[in-house]
Gaussian input, Z-matrix of N, CA and C with variables (Angstrom, degrees):
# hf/3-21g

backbone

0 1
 N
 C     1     B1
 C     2     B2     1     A1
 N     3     B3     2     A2     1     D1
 C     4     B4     3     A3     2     D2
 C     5     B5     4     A4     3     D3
 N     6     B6     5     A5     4     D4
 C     7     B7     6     A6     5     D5
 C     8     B8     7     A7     6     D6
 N     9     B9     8     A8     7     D7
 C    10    B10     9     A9     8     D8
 C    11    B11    10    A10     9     D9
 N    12    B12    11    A11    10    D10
 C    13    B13    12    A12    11    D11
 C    14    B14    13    A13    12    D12
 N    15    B15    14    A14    13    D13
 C    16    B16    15    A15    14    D14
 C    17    B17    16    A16    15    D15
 N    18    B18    17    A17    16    D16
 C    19    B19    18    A18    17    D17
 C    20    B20    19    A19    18    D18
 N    21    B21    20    A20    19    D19
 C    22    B22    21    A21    20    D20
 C    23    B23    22    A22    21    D21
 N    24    B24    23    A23    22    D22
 C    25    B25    24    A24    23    D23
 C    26    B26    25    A25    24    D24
 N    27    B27    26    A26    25    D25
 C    28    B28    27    A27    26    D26
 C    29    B29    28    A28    27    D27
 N    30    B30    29    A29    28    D28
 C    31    B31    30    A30    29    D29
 C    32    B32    31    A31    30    D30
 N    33    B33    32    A32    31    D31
 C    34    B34    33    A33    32    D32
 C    35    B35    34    A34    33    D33
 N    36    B36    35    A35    34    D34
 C    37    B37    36    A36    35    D35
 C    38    B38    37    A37    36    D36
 N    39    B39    38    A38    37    D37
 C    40    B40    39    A39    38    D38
 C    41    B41    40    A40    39    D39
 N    42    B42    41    A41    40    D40
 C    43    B43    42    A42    41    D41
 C    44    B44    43    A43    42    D42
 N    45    B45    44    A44    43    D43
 C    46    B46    45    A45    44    D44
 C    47    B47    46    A46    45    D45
 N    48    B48    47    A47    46    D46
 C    49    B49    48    A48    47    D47
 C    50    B50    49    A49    48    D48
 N    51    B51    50    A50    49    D49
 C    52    B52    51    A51    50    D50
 C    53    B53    52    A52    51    D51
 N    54    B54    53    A53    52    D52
 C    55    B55    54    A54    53    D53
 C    56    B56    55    A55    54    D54
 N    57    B57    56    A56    55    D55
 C    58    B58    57    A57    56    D56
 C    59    B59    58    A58    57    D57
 N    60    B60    59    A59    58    D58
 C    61    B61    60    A60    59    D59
 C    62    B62    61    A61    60    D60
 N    63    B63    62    A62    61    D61
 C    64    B64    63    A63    62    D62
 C    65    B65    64    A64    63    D63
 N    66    B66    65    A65    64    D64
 C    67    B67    66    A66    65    D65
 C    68    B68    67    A67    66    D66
 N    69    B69    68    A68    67    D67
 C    70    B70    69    A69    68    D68
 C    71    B71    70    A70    69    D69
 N    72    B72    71    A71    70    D70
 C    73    B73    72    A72    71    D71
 C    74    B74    73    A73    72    D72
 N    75    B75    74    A74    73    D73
 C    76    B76    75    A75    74    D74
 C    77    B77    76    A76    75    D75
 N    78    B78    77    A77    76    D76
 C    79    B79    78    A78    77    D77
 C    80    B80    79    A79    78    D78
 N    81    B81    80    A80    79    D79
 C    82    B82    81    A81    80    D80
 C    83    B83    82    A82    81    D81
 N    84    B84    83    A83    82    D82
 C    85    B85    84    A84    83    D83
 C    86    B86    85    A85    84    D84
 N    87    B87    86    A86    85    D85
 C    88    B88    87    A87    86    D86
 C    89    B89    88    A88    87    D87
 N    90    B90    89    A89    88    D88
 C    91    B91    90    A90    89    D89
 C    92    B92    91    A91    90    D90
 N    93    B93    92    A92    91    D91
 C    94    B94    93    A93    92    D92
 C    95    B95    94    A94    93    D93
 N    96    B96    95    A95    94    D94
 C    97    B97    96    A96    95    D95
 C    98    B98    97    A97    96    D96
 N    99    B99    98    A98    97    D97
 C   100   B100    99    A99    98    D98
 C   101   B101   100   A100    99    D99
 N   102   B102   101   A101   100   D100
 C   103   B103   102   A102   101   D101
 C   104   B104   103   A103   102   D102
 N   105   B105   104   A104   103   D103
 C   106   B106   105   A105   104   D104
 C   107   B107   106   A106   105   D105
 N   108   B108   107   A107   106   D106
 C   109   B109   108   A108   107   D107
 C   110   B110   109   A109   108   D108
 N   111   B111   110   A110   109   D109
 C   112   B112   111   A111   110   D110
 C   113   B113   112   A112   111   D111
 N   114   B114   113   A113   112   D112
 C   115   B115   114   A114   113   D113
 C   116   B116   115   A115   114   D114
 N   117   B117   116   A116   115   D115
 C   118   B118   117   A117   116   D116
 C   119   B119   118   A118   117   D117
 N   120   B120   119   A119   118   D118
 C   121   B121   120   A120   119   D119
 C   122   B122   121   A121   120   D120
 N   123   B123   122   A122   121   D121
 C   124   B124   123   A123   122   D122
 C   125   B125   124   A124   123   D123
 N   126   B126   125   A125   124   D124
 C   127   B127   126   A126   125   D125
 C   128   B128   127   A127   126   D126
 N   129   B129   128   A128   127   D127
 C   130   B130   129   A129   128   D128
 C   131   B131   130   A130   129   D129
 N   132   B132   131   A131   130   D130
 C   133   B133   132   A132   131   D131
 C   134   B134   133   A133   132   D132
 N   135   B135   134   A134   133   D133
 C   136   B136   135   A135   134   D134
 C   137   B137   136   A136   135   D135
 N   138   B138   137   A137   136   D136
 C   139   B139   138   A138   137   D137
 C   140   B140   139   A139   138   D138
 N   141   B141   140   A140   139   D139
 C   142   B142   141   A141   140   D140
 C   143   B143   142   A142   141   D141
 N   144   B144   143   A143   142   D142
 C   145   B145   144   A144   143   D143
 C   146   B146   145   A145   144   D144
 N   147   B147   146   A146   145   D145
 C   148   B148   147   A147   146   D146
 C   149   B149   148   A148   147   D147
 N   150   B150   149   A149   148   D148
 C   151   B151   150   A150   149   D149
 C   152   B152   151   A151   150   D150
 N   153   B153   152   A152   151   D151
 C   154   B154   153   A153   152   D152
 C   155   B155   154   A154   153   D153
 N   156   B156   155   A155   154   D154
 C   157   B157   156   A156   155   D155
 C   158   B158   157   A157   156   D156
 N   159   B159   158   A158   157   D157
 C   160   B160   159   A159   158   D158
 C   161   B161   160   A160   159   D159
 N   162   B162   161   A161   160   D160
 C   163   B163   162   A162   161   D161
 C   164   B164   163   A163   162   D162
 N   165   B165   164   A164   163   D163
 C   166   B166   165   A165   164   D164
 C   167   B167   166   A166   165   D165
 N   168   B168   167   A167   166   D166
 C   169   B169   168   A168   167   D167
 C   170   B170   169   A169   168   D168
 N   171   B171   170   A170   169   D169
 C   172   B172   171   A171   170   D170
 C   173   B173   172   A172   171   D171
 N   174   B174   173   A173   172   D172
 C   175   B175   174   A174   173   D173
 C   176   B176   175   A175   174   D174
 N   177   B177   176   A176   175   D175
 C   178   B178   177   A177   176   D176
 C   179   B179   178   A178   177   D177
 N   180   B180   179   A179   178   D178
 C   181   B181   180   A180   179   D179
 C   182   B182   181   A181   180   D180
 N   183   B183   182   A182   181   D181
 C   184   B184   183   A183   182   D182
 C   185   B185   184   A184   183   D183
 N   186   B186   185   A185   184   D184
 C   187   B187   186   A186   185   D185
 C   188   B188   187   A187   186   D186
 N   189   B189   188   A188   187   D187
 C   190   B190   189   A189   188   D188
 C   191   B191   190   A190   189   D189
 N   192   B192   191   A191   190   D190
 C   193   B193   192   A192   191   D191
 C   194   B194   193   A193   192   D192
 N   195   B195   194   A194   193   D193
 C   196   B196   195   A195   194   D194
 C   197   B197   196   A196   195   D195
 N   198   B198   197   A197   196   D196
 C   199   B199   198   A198   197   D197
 C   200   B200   199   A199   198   D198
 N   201   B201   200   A200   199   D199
 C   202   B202   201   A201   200   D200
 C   203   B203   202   A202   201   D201
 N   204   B204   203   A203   202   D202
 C   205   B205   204   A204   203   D203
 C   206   B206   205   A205   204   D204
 N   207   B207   206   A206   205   D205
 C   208   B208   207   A207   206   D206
 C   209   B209   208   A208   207   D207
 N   210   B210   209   A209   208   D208
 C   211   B211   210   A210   209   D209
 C   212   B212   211   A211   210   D210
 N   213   B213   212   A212   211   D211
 C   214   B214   213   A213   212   D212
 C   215   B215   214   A214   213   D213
 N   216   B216   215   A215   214   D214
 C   217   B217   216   A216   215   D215
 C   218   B218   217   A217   216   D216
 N   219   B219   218   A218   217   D217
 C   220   B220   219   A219   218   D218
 C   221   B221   220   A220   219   D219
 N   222   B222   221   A221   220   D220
 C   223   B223   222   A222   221   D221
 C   224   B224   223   A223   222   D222
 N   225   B225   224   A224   223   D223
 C   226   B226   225   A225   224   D224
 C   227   B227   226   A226   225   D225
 N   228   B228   227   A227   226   D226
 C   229   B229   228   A228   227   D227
 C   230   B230   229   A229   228   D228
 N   231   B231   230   A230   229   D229
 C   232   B232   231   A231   230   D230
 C   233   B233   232   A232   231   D231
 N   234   B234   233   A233   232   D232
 C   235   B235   234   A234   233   D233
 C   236   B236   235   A235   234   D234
 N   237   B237   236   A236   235   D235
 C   238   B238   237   A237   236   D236
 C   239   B239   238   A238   237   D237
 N   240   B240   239   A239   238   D238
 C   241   B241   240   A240   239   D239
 C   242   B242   241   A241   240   D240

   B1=1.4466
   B2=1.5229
   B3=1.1088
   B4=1.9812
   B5=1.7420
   B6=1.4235
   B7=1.5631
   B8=0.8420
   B9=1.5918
   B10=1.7950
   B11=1.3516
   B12=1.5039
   B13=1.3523
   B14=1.6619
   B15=1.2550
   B16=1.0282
   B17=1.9485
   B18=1.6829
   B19=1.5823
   B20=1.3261
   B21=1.8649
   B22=1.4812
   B23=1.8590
   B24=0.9598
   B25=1.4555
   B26=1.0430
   B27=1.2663
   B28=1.3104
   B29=1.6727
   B30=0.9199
   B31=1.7260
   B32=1.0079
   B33=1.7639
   B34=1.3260
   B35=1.6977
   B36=1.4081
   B37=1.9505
   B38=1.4888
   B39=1.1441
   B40=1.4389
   B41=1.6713
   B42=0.8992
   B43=1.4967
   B44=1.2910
   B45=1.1193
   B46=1.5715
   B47=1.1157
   B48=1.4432
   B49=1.1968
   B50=1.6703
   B51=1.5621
   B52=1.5018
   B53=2.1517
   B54=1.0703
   B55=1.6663
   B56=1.8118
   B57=1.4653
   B58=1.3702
   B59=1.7190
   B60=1.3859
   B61=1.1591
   B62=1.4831
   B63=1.6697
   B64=1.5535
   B65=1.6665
   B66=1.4270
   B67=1.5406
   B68=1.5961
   B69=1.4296
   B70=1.5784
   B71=1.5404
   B72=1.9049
   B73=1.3199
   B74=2.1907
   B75=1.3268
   B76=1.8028
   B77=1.8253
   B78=1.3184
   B79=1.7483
   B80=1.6435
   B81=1.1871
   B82=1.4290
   B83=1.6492
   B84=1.2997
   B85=1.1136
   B86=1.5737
   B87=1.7634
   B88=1.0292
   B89=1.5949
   B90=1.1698
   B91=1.5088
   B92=1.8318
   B93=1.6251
   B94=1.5569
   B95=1.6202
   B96=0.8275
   B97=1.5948
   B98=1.4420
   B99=1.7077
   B100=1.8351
   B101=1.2005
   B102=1.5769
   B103=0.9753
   B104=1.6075
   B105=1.3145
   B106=1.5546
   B107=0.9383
   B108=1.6994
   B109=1.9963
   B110=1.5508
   B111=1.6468
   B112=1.4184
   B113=1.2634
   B114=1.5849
   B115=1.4085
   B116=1.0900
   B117=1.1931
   B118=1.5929
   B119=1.3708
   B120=1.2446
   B121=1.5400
   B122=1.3608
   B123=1.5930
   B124=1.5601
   B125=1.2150
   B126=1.5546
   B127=1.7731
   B128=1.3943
   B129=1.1715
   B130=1.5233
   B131=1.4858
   B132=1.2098
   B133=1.4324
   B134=1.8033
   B135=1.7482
   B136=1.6401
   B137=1.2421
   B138=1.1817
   B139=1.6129
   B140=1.0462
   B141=1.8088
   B142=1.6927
   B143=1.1111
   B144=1.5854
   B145=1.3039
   B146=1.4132
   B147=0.8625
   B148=1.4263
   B149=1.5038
   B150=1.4065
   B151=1.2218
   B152=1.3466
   B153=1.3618
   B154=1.8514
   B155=1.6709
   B156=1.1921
   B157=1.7431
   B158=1.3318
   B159=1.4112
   B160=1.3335
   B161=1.2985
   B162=1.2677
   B163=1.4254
   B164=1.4554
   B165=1.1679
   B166=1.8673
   B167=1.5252
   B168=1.3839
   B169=1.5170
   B170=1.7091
   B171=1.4116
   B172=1.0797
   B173=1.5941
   B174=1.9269
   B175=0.9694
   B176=1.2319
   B177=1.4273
   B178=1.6324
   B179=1.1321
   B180=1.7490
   B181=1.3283
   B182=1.5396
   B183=1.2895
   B184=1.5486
   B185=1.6765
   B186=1.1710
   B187=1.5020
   B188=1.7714
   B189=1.1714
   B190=1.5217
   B191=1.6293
   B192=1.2573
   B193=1.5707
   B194=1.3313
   B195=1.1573
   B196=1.7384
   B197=1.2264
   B198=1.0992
   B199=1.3138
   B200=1.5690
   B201=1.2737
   B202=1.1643
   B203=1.6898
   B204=1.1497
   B205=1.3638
   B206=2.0810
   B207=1.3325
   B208=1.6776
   B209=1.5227
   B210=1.6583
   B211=0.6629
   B212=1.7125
   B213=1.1749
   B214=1.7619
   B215=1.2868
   B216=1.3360
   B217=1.5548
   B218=1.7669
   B219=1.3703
   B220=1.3339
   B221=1.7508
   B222=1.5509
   B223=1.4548
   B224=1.7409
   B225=1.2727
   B226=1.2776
   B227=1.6285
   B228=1.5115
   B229=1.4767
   B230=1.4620
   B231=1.5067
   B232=1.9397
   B233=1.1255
   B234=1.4448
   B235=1.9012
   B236=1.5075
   B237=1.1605
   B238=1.5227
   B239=1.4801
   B240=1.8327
   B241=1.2683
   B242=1.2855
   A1=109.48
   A2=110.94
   A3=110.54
   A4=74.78
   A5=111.36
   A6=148.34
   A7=97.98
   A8=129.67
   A9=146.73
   A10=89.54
   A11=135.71
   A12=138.25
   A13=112.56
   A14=114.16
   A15=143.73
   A16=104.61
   A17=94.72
   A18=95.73
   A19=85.22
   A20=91.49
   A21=115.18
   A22=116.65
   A23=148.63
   A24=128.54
   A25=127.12
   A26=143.55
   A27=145.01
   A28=105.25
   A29=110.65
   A30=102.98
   A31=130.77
   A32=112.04
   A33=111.15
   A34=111.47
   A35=97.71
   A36=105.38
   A37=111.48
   A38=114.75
   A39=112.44
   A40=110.21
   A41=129.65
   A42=137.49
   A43=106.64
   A44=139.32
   A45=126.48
   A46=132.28
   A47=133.64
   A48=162.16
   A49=109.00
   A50=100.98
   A51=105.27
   A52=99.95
   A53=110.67
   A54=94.82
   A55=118.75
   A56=90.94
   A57=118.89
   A58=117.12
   A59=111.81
   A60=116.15
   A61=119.91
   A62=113.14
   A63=115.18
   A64=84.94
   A65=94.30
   A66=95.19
   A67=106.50
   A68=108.19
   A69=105.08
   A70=96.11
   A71=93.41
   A72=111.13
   A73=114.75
   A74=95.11
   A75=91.47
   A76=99.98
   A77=86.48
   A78=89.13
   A79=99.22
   A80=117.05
   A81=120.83
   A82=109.66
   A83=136.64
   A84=108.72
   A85=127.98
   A86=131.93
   A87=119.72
   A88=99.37
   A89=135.51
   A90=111.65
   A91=108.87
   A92=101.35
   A93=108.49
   A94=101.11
   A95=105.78
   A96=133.33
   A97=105.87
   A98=108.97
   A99=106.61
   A100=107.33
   A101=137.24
   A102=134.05
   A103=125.89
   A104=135.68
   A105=128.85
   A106=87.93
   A107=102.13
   A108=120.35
   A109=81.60
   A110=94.04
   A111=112.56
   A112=100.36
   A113=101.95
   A114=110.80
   A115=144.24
   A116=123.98
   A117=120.73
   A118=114.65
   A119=122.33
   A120=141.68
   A121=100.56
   A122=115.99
   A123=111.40
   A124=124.58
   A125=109.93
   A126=143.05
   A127=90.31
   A128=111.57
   A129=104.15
   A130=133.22
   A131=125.92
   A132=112.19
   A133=97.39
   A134=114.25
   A135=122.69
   A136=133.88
   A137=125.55
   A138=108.42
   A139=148.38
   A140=89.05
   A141=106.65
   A142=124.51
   A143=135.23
   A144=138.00
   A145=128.82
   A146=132.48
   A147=140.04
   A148=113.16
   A149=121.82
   A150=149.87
   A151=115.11
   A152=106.02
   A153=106.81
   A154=99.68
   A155=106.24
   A156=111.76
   A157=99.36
   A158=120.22
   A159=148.96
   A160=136.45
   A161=101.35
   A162=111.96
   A163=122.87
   A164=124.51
   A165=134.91
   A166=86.93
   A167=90.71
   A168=118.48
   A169=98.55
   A170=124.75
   A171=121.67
   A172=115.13
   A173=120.81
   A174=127.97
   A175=145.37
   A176=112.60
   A177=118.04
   A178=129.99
   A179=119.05
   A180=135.52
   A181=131.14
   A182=94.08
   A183=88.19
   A184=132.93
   A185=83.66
   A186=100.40
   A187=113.84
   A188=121.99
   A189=125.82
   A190=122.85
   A191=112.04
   A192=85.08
   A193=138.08
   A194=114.76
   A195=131.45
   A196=108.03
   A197=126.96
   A198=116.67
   A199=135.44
   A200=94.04
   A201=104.02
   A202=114.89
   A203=125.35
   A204=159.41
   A205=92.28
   A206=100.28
   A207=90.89
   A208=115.31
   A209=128.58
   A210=132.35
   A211=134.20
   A212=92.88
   A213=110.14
   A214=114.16
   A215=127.28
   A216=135.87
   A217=109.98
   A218=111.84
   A219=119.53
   A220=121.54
   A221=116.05
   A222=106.52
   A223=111.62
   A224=113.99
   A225=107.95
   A226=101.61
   A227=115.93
   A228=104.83
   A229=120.05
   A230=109.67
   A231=114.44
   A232=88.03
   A233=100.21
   A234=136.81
   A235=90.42
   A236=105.17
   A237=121.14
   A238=90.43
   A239=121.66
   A240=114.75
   A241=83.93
   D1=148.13
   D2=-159.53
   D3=-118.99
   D4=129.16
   D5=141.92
   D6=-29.56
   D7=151.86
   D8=112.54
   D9=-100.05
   D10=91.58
   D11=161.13
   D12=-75.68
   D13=143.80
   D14=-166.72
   D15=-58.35
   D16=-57.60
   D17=170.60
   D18=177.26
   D19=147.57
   D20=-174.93
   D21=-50.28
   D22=-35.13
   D23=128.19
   D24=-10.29
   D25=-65.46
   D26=-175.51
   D27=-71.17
   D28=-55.93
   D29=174.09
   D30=-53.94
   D31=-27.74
   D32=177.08
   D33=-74.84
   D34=-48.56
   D35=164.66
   D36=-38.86
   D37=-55.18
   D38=-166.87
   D39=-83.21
   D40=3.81
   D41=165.66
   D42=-108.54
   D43=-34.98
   D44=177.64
   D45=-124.82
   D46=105.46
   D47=-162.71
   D48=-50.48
   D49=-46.74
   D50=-145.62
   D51=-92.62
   D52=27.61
   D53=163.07
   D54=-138.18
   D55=59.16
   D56=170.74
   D57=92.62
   D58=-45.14
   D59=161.54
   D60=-138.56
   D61=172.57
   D62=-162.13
   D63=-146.55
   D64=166.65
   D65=160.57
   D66=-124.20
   D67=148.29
   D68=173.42
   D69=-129.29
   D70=138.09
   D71=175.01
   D72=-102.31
   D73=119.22
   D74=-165.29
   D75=-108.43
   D76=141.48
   D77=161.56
   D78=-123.92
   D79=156.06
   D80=-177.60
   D81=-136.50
   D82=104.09
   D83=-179.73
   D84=9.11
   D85=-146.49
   D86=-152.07
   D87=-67.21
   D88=-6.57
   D89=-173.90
   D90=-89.90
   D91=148.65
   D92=-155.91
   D93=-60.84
   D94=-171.24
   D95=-179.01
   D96=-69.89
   D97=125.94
   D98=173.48
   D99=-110.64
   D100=176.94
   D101=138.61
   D102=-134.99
   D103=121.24
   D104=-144.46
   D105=-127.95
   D106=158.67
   D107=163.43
   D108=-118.48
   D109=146.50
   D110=171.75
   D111=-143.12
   D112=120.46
   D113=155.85
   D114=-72.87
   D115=154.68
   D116=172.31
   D117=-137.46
   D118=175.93
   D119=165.81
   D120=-109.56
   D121=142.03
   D122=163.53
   D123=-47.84
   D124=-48.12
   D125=-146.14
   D126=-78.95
   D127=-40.23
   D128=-167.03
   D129=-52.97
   D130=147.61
   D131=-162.71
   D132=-138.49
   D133=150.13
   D134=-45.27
   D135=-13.13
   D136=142.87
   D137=169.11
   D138=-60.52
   D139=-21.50
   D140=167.02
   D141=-71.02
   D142=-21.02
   D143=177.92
   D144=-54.05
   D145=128.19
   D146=177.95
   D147=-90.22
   D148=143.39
   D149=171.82
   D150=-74.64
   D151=-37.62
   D152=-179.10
   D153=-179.18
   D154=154.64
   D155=172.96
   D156=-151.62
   D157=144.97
   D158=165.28
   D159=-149.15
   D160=118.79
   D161=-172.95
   D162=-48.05
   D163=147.82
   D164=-175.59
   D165=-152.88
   D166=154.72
   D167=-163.39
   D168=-143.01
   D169=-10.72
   D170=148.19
   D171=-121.09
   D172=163.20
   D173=161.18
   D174=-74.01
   D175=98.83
   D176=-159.13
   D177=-26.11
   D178=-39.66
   D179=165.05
   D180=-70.24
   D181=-45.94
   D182=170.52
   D183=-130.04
   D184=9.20
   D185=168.19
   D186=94.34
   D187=-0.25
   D188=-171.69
   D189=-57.27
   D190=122.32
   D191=167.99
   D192=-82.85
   D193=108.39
   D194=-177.31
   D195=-27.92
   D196=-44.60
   D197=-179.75
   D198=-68.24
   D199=-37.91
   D200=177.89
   D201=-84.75
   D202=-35.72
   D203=138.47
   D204=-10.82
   D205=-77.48
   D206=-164.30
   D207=-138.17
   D208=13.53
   D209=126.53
   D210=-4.49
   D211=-69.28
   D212=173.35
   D213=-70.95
   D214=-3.93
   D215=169.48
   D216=-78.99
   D217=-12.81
   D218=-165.26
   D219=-30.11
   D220=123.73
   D221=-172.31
   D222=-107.54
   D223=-157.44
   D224=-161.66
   D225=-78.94
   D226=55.69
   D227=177.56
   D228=93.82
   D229=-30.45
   D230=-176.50
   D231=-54.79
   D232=-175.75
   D233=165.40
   D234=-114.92
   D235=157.12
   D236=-158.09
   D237=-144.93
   D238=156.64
   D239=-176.02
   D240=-150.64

């Protein structure tokens, strides 16, 4: 699926996991649209585990609202990164 990302910051967060934090954008069946930062530690082991996540509803960099932003992109239910 090809992006209309908000701004190159955010895409790079949301595509790459590995420099402490990422953002993940979720659709879930009927519940609305999220968008989270999840932290990590390098050291930490699995690698997939997260340290902490919290939801934002705007984009740290440029101020967009996520929701409205990609909401309307909604897919068959996955989480999308």
């Amino acid at each position: 699926m090809e992006w209309n990302w908000c701004c190159p910051n955010f895409k790079e967060h949301a595509s790459t996991a590995g420099k402490g934090f990422r953002t993940l954008l979720v659709w879930r069946g009927r519940r609305p649209f999220s968008c989270y930062l999840e932290f990590r530690r390098p050291e930490m082991q699995p690698p997939d585990s997260s340290e902490a996540i919290v939801e934002i509803r705007f984009c740290p960099w440029c101020g967009c609202n996520l929701s409205e932003r990609y909401a309307s992109s909604q897919t068959s239910g996955d989480e999308d990164q």
